[in-house]
BAZATOR-913590 format. One line per field, with one value per residue: residue number from 0; chain; x, y, z of N, C-alpha, C in turn. Coordinates in Angstrom, 1 decimal, padded with zeros to 4 digits, always signed. Each point is the difference from the previous one (the first is absolute). Example, Ala and Ser with C-alpha at 12.3 -4.5 7.8 and 13.67 -1.06 7.14 Angstrom:
// residues 2
resi: c(0; 1)
chain: c(A; A)
n_c1: c(+013.2; -000.4)
n_c2: c(-005.7; +001.1)
n_c3: c(+007.8; -000.7)
ca_c1: c(-000.9; +000.9)
ca_c2: c(+001.2; +001.1)
ca_c3: c(+000.0; +000.0)
c_c1: c(+000.9; -000.8)
c_c2: c(+001.2; +001.1)
c_c3: c(+000.0; +000.8)
// end
This chain:
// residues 245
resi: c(0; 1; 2; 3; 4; 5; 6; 7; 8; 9; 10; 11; 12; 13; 14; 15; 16; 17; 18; 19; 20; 21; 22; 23; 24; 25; 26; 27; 28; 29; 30; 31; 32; 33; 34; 35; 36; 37; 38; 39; 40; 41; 42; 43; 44; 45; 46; 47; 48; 49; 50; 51; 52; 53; 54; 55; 56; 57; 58; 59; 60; 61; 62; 63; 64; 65; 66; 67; 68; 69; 70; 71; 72; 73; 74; 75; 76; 77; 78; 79; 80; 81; 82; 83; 84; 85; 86; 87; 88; 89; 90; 91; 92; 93; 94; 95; 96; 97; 98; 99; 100; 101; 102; 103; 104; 105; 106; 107; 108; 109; 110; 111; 112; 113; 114; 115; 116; 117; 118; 119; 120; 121; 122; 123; 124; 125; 126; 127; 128; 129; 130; 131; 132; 133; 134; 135; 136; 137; 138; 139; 140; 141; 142; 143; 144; 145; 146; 147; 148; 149; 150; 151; 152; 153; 154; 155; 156; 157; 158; 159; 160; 161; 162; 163; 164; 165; 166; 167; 168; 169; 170; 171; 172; 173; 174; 175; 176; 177; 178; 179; 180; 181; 182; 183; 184; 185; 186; 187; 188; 189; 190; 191; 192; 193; 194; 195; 196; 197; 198; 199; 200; 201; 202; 203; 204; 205; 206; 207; 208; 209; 210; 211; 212; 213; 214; 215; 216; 217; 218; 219; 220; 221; 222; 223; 224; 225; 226; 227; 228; 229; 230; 231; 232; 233; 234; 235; 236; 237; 238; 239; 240; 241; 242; 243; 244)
chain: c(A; A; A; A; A; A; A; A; A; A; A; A; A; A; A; A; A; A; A; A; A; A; A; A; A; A; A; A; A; A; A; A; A; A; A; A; A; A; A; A; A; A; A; A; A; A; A; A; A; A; A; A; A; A; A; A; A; A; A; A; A; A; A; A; A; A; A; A; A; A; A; A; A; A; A; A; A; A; A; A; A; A; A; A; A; A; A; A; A; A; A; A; A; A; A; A; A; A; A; A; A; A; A; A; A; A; A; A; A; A; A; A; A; A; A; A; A; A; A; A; A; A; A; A; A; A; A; A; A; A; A; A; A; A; A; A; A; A; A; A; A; A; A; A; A; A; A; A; A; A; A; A; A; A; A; A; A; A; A; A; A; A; A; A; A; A; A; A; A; A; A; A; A; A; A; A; A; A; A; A; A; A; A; A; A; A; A; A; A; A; A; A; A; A; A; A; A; A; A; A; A; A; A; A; A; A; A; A; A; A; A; A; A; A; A; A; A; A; A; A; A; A; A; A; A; A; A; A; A; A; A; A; A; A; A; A; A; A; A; A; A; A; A; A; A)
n_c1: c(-013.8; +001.4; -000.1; -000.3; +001.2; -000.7; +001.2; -000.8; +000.2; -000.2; +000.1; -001.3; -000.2; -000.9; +001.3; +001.0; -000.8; -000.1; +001.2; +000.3; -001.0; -000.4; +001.8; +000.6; -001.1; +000.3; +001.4; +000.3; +000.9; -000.3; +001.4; -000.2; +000.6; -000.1; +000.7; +000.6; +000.6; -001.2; -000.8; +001.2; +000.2; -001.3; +000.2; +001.0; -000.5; -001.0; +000.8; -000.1; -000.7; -001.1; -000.8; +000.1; -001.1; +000.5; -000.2; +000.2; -000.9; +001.4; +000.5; +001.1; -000.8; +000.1; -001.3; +000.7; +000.9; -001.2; -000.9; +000.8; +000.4; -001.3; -000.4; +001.0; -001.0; -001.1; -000.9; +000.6; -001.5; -000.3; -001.3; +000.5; -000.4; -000.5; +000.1; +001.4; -000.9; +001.3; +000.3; +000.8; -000.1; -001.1; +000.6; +001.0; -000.9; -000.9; +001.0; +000.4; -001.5; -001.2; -001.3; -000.8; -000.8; +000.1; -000.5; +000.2; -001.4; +000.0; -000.6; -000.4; -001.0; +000.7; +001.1; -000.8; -001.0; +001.3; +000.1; -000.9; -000.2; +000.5; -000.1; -000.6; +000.7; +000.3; +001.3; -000.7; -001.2; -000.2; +000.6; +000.2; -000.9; +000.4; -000.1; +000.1; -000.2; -000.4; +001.2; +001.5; +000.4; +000.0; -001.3; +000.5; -001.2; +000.5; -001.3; -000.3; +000.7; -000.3; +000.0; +001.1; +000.6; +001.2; -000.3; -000.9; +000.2; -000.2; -001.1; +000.6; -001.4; +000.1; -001.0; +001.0; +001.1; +000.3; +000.0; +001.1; +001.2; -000.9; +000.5; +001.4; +000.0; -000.4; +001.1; +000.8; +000.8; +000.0; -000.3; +001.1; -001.4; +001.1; -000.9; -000.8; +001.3; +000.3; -001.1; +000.7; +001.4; +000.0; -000.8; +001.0; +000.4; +000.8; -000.1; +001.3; -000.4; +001.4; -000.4; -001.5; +000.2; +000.6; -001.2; -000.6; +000.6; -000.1; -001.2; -000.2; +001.1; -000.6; -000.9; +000.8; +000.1; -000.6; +000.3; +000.6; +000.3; -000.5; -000.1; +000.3; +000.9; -001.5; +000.2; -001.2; +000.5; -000.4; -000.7; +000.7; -000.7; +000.6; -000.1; +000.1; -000.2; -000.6; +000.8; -001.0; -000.2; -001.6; +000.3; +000.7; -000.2; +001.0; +000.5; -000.7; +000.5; +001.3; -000.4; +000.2; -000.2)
n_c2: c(+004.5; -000.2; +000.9; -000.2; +000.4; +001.1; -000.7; +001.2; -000.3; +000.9; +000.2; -001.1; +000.9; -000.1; -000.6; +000.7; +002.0; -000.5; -000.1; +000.7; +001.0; -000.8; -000.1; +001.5; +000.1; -001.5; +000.5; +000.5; +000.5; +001.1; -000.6; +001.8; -000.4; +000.8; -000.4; -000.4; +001.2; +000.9; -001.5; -000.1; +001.7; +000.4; -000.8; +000.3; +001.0; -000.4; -001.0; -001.6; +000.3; -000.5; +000.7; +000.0; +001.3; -000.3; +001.3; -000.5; +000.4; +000.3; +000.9; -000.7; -001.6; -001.3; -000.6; -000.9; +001.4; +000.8; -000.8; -000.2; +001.7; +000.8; -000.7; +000.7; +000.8; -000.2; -000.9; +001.5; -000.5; +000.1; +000.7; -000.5; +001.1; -000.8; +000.7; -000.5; -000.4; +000.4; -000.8; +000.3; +000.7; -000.1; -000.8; +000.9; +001.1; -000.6; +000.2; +001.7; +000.7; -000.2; +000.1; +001.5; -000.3; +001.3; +000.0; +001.6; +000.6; +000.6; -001.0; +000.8; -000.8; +000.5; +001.7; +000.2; -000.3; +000.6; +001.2; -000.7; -000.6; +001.2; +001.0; -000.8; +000.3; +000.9; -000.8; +000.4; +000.8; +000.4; -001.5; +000.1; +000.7; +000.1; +000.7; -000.3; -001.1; +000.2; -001.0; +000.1; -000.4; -000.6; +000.0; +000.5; +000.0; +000.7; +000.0; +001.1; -000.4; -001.1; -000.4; -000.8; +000.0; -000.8; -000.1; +001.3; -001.0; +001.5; -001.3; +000.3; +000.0; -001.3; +000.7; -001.2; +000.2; +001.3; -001.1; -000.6; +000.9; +000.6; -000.5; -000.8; +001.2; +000.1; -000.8; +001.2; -001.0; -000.2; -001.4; +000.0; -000.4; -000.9; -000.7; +000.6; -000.3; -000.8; +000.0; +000.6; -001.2; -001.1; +001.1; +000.6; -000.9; -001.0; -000.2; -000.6; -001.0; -000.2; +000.8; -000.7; -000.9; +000.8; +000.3; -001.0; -000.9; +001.2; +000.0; -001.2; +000.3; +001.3; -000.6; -001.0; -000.4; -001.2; +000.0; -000.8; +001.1; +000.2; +001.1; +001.1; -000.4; -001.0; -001.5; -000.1; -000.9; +000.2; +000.7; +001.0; +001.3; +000.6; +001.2; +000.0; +001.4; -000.9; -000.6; -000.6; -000.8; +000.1; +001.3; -000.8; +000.0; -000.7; +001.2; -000.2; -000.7; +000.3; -000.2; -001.0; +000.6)
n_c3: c(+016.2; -000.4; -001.0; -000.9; -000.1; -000.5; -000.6; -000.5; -001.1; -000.1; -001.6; -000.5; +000.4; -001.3; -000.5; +000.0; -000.1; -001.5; -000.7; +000.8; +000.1; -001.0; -000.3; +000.5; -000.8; -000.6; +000.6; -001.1; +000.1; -001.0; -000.8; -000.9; -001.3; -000.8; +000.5; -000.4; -000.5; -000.2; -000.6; -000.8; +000.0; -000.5; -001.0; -000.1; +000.4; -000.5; -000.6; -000.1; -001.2; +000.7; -000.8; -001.0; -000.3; -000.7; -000.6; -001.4; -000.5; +000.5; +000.4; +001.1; +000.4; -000.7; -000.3; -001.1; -000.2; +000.2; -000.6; -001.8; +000.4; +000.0; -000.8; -001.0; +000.6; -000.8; +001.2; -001.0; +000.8; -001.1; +000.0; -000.5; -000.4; -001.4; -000.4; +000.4; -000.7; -000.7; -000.7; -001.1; +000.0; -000.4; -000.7; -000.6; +000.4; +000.2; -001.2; -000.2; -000.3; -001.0; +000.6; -000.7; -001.5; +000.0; -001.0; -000.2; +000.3; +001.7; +000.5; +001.1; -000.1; -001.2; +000.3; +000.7; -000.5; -001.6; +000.6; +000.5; -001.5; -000.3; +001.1; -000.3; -000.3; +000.6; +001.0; +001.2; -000.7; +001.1; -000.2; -001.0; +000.6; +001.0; +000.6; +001.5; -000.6; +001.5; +000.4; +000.5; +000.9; -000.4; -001.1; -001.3; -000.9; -001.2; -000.6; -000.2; +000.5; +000.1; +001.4; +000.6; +001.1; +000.0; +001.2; -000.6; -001.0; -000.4; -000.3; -001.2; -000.3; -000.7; -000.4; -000.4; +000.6; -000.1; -001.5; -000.7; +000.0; -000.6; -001.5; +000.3; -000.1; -000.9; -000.3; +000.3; +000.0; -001.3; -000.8; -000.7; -001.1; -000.2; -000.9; +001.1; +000.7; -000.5; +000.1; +001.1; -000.2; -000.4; +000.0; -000.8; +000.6; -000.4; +001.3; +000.4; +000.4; -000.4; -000.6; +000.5; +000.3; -001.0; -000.5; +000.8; -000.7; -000.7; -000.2; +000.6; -000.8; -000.2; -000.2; -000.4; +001.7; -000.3; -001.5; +000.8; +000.9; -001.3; +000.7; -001.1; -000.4; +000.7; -000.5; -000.7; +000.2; -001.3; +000.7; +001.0; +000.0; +001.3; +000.1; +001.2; +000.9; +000.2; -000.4; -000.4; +000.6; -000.7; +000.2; +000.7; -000.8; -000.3; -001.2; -001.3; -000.3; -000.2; -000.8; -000.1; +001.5)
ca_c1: c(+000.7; +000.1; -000.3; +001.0; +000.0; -000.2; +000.1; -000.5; +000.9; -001.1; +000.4; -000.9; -000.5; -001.4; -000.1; +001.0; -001.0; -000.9; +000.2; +000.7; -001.2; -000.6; +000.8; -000.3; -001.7; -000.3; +000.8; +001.6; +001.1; +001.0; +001.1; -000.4; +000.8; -000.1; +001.3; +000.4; +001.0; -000.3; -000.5; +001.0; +001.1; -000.8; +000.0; +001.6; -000.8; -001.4; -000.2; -000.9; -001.2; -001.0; -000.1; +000.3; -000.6; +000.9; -000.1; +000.1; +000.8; +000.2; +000.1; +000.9; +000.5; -001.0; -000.6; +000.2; +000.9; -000.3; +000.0; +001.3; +001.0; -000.2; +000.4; +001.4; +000.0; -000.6; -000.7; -001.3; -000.9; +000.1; -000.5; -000.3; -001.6; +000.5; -000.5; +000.5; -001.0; +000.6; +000.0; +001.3; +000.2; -000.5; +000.7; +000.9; -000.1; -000.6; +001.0; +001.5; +000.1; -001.0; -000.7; -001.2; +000.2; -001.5; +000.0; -000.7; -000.6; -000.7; -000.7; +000.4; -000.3; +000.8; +001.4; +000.1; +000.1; +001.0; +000.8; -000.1; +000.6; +001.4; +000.3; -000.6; +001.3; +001.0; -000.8; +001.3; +000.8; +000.3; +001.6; +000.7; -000.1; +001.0; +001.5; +001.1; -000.6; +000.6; -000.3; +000.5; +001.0; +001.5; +000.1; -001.1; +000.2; -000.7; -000.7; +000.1; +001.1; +000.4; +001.1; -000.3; +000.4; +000.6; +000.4; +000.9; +000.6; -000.8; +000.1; -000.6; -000.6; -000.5; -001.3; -000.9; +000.2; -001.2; -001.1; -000.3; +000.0; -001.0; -001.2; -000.4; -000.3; -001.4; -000.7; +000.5; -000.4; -000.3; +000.9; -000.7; +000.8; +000.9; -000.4; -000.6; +000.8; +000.4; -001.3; -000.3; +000.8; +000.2; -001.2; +000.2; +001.4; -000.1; +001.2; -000.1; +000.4; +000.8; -000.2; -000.6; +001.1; +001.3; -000.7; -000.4; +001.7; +000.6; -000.8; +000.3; +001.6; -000.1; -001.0; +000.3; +001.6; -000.1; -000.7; +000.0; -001.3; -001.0; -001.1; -001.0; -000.4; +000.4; -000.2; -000.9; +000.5; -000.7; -001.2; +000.4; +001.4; -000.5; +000.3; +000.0; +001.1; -000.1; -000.3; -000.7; +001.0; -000.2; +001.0; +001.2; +000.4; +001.3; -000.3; +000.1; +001.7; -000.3; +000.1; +001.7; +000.7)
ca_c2: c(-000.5; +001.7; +000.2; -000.7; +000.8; -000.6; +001.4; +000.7; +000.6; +000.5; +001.5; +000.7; +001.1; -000.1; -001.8; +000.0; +000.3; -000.9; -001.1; +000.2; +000.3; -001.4; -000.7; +000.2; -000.1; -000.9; +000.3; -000.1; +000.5; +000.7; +001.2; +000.2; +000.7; +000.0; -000.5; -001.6; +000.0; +000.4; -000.9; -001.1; +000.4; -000.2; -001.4; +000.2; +000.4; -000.3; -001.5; -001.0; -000.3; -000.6; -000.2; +000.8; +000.4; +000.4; +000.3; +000.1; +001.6; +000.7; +001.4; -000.5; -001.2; -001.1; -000.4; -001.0; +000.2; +000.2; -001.4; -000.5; +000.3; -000.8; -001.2; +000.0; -000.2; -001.2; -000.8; +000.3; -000.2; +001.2; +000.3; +001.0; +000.2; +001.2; +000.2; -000.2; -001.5; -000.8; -001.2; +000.1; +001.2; -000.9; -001.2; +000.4; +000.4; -000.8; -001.1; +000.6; +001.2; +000.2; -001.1; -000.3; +001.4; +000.5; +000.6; +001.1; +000.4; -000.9; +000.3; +000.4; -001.2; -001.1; +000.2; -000.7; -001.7; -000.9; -000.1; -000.6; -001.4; +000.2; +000.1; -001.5; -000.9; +000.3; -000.1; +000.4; +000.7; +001.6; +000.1; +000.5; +000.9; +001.3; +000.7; -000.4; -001.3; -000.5; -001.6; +000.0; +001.2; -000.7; +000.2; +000.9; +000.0; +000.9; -000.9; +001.0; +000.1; -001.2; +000.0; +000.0; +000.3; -001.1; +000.5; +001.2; -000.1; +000.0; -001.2; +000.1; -001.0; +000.4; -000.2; -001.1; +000.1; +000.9; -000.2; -001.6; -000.4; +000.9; -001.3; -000.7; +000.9; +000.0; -001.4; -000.6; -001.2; -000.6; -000.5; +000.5; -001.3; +000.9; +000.5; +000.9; +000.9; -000.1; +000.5; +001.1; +000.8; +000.0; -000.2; +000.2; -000.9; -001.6; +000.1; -001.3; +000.5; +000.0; +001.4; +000.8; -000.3; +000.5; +001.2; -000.1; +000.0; +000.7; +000.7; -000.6; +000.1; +001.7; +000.1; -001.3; +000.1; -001.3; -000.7; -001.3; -000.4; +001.1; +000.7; +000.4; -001.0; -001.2; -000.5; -001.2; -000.9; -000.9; +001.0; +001.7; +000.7; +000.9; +001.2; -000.1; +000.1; -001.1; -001.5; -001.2; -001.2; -000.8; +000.5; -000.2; -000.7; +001.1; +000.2; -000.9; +000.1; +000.5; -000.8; -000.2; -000.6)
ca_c3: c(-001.2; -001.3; -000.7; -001.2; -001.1; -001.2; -000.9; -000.7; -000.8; -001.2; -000.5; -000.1; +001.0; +000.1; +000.3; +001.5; +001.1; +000.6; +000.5; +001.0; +000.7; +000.2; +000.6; +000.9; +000.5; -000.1; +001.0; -000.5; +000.0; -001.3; -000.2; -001.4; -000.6; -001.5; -000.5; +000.5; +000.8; +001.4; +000.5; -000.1; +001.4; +001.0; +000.5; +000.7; +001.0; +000.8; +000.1; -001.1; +000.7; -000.4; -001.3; -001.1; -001.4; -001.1; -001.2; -000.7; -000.6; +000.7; -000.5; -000.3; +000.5; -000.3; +001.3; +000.1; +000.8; +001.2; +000.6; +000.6; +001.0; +001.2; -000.3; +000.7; +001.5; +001.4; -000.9; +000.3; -001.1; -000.6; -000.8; -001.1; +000.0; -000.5; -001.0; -001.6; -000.5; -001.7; +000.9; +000.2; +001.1; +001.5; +000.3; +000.6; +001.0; +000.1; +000.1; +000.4; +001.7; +001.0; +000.1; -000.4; -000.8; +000.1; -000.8; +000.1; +001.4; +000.8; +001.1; +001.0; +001.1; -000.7; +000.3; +001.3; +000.2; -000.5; +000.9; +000.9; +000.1; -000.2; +001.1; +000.6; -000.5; +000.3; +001.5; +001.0; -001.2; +000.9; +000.6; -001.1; -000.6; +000.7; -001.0; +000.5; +001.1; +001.4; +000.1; +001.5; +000.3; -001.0; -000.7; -000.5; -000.9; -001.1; -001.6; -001.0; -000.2; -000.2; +000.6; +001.7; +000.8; +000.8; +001.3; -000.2; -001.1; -001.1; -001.2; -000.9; -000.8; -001.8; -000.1; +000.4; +001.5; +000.7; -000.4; +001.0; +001.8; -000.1; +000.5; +001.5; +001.4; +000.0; +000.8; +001.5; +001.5; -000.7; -001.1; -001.4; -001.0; -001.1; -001.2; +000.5; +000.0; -001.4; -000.4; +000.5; -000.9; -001.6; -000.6; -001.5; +000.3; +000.4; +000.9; +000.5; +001.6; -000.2; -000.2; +001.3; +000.8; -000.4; +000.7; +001.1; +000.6; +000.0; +001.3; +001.4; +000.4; +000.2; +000.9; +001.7; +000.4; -000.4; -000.6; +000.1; +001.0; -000.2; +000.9; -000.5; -001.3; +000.1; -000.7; -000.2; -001.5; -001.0; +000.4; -000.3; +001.0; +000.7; +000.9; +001.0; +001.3; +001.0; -000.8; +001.4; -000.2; -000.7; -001.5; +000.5; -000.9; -000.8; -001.5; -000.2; -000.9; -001.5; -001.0; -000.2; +000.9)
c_c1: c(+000.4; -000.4; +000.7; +000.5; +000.5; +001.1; -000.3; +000.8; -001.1; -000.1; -001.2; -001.1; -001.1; -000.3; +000.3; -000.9; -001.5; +000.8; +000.6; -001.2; -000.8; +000.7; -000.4; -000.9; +000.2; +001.2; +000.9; +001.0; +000.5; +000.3; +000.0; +001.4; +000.0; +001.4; +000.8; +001.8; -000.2; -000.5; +001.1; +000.5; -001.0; +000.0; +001.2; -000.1; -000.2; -000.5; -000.9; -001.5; -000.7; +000.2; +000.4; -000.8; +000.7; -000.6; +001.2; +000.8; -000.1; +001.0; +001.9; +000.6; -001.5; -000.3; +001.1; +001.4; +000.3; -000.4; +001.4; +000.4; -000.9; +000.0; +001.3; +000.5; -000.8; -001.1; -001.7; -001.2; -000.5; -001.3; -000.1; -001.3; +000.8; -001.3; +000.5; -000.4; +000.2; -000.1; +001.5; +000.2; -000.3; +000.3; +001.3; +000.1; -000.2; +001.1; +001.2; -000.2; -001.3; -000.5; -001.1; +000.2; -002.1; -000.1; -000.9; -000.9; -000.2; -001.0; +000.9; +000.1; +000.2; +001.1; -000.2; -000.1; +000.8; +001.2; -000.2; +000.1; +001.5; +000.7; -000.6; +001.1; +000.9; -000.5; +001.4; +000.5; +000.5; +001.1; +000.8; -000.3; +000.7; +001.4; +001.0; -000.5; +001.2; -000.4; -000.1; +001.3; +001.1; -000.3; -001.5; -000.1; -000.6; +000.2; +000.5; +001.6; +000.9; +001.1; -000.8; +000.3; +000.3; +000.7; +000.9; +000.7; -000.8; +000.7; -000.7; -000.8; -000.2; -001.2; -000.7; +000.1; -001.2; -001.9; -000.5; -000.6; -001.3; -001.4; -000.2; +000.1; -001.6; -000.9; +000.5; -000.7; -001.1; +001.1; -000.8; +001.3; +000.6; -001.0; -000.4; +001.0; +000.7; -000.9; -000.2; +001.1; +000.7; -001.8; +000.1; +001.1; -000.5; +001.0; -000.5; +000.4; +001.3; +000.7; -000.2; +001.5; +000.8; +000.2; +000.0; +001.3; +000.8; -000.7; +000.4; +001.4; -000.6; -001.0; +000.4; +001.0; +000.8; -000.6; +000.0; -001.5; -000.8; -001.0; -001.4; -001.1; +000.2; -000.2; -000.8; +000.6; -000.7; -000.7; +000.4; +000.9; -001.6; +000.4; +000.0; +001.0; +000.0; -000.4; -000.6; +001.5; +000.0; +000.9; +001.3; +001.0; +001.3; -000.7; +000.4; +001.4; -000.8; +000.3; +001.7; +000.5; +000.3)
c_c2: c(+001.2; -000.2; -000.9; +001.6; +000.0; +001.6; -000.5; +000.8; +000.4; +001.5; +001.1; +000.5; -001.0; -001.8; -000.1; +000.1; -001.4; -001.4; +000.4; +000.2; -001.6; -000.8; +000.1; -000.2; -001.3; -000.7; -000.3; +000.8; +000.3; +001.1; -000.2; +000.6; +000.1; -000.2; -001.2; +000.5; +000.6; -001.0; -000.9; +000.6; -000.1; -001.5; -000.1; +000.7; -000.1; -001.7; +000.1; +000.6; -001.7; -000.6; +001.4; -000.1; +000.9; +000.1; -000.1; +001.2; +001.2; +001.3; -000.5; -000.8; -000.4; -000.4; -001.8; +000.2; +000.1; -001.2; -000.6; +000.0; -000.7; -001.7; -000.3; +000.0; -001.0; -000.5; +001.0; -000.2; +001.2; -000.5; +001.4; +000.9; +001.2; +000.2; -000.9; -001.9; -000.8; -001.7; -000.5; +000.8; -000.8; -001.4; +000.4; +000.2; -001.6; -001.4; -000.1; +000.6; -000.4; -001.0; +000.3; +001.5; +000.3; +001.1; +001.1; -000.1; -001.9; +000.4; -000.3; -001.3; -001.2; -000.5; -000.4; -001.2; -000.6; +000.7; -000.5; -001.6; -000.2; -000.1; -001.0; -001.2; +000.6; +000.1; +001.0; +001.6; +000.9; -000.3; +000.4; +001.0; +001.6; +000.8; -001.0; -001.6; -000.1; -001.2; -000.1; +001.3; -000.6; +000.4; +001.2; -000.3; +001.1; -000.4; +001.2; +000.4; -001.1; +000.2; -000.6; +000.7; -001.2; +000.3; +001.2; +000.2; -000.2; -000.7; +000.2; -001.5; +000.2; +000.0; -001.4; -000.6; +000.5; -000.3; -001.3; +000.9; +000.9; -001.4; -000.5; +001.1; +000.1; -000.9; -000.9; -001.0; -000.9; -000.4; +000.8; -001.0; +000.2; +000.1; +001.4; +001.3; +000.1; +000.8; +001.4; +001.3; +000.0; -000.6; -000.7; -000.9; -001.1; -000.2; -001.3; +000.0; -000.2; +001.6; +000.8; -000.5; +000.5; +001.4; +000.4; +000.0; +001.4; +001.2; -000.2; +000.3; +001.2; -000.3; -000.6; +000.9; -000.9; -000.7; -001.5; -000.3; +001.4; +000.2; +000.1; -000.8; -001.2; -000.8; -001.4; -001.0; -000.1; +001.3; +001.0; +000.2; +000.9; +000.6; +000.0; +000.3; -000.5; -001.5; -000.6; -001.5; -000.8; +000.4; +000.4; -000.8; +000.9; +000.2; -001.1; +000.2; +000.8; -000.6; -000.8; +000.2; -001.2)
c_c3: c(-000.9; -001.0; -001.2; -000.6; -001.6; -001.2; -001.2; -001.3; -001.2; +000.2; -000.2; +001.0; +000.3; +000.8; +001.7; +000.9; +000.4; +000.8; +001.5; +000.5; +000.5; +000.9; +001.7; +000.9; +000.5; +001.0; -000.3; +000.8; -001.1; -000.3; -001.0; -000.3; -001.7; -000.7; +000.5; +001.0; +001.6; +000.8; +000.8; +001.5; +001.3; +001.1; +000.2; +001.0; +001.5; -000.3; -001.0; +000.0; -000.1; -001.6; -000.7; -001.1; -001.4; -001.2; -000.7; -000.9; +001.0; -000.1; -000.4; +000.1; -000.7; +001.2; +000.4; +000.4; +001.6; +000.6; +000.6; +001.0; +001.6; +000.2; +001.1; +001.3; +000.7; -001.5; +000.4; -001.2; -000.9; -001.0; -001.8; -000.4; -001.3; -001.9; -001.3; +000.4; -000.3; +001.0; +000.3; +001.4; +001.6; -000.1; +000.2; +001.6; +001.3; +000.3; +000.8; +001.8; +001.0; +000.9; -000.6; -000.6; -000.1; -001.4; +000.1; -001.0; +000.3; +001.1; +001.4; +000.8; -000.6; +000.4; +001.4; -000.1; -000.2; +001.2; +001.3; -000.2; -000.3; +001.3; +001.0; -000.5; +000.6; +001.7; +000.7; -000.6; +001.2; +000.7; -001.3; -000.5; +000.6; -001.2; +000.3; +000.9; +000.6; -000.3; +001.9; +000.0; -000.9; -001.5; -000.6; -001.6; -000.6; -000.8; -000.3; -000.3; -000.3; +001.0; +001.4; +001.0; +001.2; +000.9; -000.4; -001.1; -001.5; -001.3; -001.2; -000.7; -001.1; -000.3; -000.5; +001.6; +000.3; +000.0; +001.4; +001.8; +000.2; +000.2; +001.4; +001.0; -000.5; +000.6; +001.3; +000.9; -001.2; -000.7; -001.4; -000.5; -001.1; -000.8; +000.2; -000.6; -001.5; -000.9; +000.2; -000.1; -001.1; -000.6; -001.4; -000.7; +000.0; +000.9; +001.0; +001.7; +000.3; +000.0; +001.0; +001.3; -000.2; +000.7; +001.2; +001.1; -000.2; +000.7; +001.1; +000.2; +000.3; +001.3; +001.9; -000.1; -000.2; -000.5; -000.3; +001.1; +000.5; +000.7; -000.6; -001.5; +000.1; -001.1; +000.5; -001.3; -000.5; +000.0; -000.7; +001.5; +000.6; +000.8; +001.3; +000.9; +001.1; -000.8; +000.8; -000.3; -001.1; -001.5; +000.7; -001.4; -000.7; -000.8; -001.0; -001.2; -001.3; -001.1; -000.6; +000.7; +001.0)
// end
């Protein structure tokens, strides 16, 4: 099994060396960087990681920028571990980017613990996570770029595209329920399934050769939608209309 990997964004010498030394120990996979733009190319790169640890005050990018941008590319889980307490701070954080804020100092088998119920939510994570996910010989996706690759024909995505089609490749050969998915990309939003279809339909026009009778994105009515390059029969179903039509 691989490793989860894990980046690592923290400036200070003394926090990093412990936190990367324990990480390791304990069988992480991490990549340290003290700045959030060397973090951001890295993962343009070299792919998604696993999870994401983000400080906070950082030498040229806030840690909740750096959030953002990755955000932007996929639905990566992102823990914060930073010094500044305020409660504002970490209900911000908490509302807009993360899944779990850890306030400095902490203990070591803390951060494990909360990154392993974190990462226990999230299933299938080592098919999404490459520079470049091979689906089949017809298509490729890069989260980090927000773009596909359709039989040869590089497709730009918008990073809520990019967000959605990140979820159900995580969860390939599963349904994930709209609320699920609504939840997962507009965290911060009151957004209706109406929305998510609207969505969905405009992905599927970049994503199918055919989007009337979609390969890769099937649809469960009432349910959600699921990833899949071989559909079993039972998600043989068209997409469902879009609203007003």
């Amino acid at each position: 099994m691989k490793k989860s990997k894990v980046l690592v964004v923290e400036d200070d010498p003394k926090v990093s060396t412990v936190m990367v030394e324990f990480l390791g120990r304990v069988g992480y996979d991490v990549t340290l960087f003290e700045d959030g733009p060397d973090a951001l190319e890295h993962v343009r790169q070299r792919g998604l990681p696993h999870i994401a640890l983000l400080d906070l005050i950082l030498p040229s990018m806030h840690g909740f920028e750096v959030a953002s941008k990755l955000k932007a590319m996929a639905d990566v889980p992102i823990i914060f571990v930073s010094g500044e307490g305020d409660i504002d701070t970490i209900v911000q954080g908490l509302k807009k980017y993360a899944e779990d804020f850890i306030v400095k100092p902490f203990e070591l088998r803390e951060l494990e613990a909360r990154m392993e119920v974190v990462l226990s939510r999230m299933p299938s994570l080592d098919y999404a996570s490459e520079p470049v996910v091979n689906i089949d010989d017809n298509l490729e996706i890069d989260f980090a770029h927000n773009r596909l690759v359709l039989n040869k024909k590089n497709i730009g995505l918008t990073p809520t595209e990019s967000i959605l089609l990140h979820v159900l490749l995580r969860n390939a050969g599963r349904v994930v329920e709209n609320r699920m998915l609504i939840a997962r990309v507009w965290p911060t939003e009151t957004v209706f399934e109406d929305t998510l279809r609207v969505h969905m339909h405009r992905l599927r026009r970049k994503l199918e050769a055919d989007s009337h009778h979609p390969h890769y994105i099937r649809t469960e009515r009432g349910v959600g939608y699921m990833f899949t390059v071989k559909p079993p029969e039972s998600f043989g179903q068209d997409p469902e209309p879009l609203p007003n039509e």
